[in-house]
N, C-alpha and C positions, 0 to 999 in steps of 0.2 A: 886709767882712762884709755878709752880706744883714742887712733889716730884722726880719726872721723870728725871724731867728736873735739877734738885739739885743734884741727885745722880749721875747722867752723867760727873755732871762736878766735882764735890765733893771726889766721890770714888778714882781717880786717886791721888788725893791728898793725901788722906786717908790713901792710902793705900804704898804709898811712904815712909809718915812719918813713919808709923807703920812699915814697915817693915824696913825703917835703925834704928828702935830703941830697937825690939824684934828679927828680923830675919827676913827670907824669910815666914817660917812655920806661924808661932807666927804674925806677922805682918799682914799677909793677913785676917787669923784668925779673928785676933781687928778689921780689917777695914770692913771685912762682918758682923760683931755682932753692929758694930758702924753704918754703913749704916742701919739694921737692927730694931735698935732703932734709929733711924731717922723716918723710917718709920712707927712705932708703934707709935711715939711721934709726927707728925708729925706737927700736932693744935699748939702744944705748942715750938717744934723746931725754925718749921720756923717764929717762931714770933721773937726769940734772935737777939741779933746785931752781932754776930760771929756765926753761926750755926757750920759752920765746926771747929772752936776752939772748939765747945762746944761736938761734935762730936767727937774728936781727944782725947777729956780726958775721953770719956766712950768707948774708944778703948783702951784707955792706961789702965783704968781700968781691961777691960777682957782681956788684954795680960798678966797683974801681976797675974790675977786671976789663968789663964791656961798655968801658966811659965812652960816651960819644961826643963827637965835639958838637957845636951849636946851642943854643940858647936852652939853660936848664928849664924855665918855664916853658912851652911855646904858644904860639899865638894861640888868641882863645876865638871858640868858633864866632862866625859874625853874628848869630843871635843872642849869644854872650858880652858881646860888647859891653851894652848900653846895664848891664849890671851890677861891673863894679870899675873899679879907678884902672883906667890902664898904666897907670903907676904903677898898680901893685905890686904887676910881676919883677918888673926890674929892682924895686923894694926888697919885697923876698929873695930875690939871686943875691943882693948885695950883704943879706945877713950870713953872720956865721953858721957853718951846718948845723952847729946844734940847739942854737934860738932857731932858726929856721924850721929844725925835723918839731919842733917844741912848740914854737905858735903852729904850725898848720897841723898836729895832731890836735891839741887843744882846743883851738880856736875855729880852724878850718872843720876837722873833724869832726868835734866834739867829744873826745875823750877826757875824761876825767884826768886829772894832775898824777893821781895814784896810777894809775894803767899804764899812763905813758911814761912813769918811773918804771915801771914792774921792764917793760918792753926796752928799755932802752939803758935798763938794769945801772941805774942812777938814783936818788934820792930825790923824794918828792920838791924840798925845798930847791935844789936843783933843777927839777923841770920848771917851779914855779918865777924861780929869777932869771933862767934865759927865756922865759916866753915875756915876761916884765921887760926888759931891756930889750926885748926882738920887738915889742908893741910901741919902745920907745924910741926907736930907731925908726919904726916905720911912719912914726904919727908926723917922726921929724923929717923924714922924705917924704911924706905925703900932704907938710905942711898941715896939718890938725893942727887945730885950736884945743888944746888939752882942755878948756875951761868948760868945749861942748862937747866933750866925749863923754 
């Protein structure tokens, strides 16, 4: 496969994970330095049996590296308000990163359970129980009624 054609499909991934783990800023960040060194590496990349696992952890790397301080989420634009709960975000910051990277590729995204295994080179039944437990976490900071969800 060319790099073209990897990156195409690769970077939405990438860039997913990364951003429900570090932020909007920070996430995007990892995911163009990660595609980045893809590209540079690319002989030896796309040789691996997980390229985008392997890609996802030299994201994770240059997000801890270029941590910024202030709010993981941040404020969302004023035409976004009236959207969704402004609970959320403080919800989300308060989950563990990897229910966190787990519901917002899932759920946020809309990635399938199996992709965001493949990406974040885990087992599906493991993306499936920290997005279950990030959902239950969040319904109990958001005060949900489980009965009408």
């Amino acid at each position: 496969m060319r790099f073209e054609e990897f990156a195409e499909q690769a970077a939405p991934k990438l860039r997913s994970a990364l951003v429900g783990a570090y932020g909007a800023d920070a996430g995007a960040d990892a995911a163009a330095e990660a595609i980045a060194f893809g590209w540079e590496n690319w002989s030896s990349v796309s040789e691996m049996a997980n390229p985008v696992g392997y890609l996802y952890r030299v994201g994770q790397t240059a997000a801890r590296r270029m941590r910024r301080s202030g709010p993981l989420f941040p404020a969302p634009e004023p035409e976004l308000v009236d959207s969704f709960t402004p609970e959320l975000l403080p919800a989300l910051s308060a989950l563990s990163e990897m229910q966190r990277i787990c519901v917002v590729m899932v759920h946020g995204h809309g990635w399938p359970a199996t992709e965001a295994a493949v990406v974040l080179d885990v087992s599906v039944s493991s993306v499936r129980t920290h997005v279950e437990r990030a959902l239950a976490a969040l319904k109990q900071a958001l005060e949900v009624d489980r009965d009408r969800v």
